[in-house]
Backbone as CSV, one residue per row, in Angstrom:
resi,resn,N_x,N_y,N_z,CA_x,CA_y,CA_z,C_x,C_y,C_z
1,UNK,30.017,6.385,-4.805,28.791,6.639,-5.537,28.288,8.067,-5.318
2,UNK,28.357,8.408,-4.141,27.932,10.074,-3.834,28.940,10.984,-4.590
3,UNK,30.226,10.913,-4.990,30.674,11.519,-5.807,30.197,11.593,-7.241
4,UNK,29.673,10.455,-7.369,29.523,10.734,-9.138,28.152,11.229,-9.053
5,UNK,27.539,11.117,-8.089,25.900,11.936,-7.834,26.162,13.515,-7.940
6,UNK,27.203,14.038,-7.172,27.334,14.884,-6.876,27.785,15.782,-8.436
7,UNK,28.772,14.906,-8.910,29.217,15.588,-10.370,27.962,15.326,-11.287
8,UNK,27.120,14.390,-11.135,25.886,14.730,-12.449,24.814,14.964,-11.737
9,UNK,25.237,16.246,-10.892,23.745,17.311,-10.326,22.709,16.613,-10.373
10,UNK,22.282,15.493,-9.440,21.523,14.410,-8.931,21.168,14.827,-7.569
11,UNK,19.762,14.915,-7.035,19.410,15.481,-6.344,19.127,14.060,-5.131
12,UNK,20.149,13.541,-4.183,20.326,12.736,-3.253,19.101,11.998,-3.232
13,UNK,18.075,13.164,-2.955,16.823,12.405,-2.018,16.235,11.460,-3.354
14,UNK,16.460,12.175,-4.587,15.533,11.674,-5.599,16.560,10.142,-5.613
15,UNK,17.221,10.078,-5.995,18.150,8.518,-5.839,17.354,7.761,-5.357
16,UNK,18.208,8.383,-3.741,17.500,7.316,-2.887,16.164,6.677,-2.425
17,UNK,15.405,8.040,-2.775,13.691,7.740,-2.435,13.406,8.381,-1.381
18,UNK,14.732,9.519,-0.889,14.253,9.965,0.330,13.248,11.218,0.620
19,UNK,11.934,11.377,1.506,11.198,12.361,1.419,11.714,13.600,1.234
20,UNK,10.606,14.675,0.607,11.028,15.950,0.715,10.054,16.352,0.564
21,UNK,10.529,17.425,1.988,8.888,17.952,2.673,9.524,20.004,2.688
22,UNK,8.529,20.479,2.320,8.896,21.457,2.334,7.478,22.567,3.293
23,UNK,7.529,23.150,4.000,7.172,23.725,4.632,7.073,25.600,4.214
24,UNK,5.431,25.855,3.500,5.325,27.098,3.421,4.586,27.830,4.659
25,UNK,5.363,28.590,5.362,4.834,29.116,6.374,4.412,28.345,7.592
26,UNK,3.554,28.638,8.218,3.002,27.361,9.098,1.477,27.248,8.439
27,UNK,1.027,27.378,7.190,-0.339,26.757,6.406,0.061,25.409,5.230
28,UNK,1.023,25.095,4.831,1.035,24.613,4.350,3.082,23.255,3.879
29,UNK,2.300,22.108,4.151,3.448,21.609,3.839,2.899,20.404,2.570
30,UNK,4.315,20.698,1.816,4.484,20.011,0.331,5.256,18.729,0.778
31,UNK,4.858,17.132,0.633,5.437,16.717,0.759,5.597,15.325,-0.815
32,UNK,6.803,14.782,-0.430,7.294,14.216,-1.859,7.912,13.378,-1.764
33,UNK,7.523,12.114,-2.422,8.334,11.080,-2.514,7.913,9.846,-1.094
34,UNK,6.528,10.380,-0.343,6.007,9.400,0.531,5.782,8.092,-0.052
35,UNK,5.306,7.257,1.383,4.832,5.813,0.897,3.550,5.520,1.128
36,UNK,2.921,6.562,1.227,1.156,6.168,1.753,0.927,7.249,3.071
37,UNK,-0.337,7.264,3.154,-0.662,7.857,4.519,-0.966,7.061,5.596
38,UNK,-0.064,6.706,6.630,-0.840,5.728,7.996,-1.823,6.348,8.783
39,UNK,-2.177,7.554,9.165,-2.941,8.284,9.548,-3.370,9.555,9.474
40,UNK,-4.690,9.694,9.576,-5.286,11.220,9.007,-6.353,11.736,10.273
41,UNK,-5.804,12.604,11.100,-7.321,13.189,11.603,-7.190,15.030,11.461
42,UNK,-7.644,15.652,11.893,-7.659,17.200,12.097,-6.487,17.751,12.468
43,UNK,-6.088,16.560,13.797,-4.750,16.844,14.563,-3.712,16.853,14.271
44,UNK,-3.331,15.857,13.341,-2.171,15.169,13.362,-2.390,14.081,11.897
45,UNK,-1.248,14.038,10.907,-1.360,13.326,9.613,-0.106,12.560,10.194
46,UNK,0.006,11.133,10.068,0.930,10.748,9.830,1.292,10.069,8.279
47,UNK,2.652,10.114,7.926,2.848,9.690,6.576,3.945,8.628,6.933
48,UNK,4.078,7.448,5.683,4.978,6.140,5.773,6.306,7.124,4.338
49,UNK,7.214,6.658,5.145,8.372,6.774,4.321,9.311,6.007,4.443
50,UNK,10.842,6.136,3.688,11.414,5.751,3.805,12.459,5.783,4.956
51,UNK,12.499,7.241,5.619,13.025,7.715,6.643,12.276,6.815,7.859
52,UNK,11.267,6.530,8.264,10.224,6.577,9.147,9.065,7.227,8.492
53,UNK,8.191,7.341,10.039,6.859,7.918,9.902,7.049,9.394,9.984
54,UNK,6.350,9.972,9.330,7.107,11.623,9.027,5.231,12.134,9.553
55,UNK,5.526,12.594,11.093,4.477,13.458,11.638,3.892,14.739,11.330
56,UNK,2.894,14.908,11.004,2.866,16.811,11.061,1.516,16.943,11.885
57,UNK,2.223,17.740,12.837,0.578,18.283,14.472,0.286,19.361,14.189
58,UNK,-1.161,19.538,14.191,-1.593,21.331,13.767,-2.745,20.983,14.121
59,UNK,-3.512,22.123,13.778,-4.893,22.248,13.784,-5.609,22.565,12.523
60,UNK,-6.875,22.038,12.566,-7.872,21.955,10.954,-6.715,21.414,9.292
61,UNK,-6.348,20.464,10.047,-5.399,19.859,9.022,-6.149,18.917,8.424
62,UNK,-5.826,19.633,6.627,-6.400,18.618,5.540,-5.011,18.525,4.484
63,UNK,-5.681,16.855,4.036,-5.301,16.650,2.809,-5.617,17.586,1.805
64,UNK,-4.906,18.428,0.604,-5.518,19.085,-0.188,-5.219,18.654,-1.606
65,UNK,-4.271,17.902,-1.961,-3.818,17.489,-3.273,-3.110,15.440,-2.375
66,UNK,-3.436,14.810,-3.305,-2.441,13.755,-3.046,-2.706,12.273,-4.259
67,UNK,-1.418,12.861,-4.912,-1.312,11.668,-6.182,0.068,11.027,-6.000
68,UNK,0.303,10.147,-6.712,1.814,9.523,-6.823,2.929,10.356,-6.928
69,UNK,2.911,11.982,-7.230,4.012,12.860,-7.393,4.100,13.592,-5.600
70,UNK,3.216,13.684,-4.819,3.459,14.031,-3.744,1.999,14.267,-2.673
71,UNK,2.115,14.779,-2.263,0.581,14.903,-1.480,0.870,16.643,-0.355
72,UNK,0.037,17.631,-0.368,0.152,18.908,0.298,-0.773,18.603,1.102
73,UNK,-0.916,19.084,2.993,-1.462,19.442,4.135,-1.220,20.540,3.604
74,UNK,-2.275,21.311,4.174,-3.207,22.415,4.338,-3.763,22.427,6.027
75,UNK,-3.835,24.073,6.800,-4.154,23.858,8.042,-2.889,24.664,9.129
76,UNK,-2.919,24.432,10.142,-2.175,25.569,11.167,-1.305,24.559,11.462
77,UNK,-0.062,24.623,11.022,0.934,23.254,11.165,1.741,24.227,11.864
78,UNK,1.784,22.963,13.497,2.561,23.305,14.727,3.766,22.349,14.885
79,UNK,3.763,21.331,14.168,5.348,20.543,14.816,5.090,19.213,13.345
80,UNK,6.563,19.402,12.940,7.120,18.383,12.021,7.931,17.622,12.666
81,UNK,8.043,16.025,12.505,9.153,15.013,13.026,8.889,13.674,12.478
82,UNK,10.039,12.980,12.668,10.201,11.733,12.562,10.019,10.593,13.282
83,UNK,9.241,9.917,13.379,9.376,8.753,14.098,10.042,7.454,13.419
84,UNK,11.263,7.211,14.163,11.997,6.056,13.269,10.898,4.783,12.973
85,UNK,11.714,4.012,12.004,10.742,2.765,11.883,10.693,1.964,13.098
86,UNK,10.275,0.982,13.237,9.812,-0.421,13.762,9.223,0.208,15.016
């Protein structure tokens, strides 16, 4: 199946549902294809995905956009990661 993805220029993550987070600078990360937000404070956003819980730690961290196409943090973003499920 990844072959015939690969020949009709199909972009993996979009298939599968897998996030894509893109990181401008350390002010701002674009992220895409989440499942909700499990947590929000200043410190620390956590997001539900398909990967796991997809962390981002900073300081004066806001939500600045977030609809069904993706959701952007805004803020001094110090560390991106994964926490597997369960």
């Amino acid at each position: 199946m990844l072959d015939r993805l690969k020949q009709a220029d199909l972009p993996q993550e979009l298939v599968f549902g897998w996030p894509r987070s893109v990181l401008v600078g350390d002010e701002k990360v674009i992220v895409e294809q989440h499942q909700g937000v499990y947590a929000c404070t200043e410190k620390e956003i956590i997001l539900k995905t398909l990967c796991g819980l997809l962390v981002i730690n900073g300081q004066r961290l806001s939500l600045t956009r977030y609809d069904q196409d993706g959701l952007v943090v805004l803020g001094k973003i110090e560390k991106l990661c994964y926490r597997p499920k369960g």
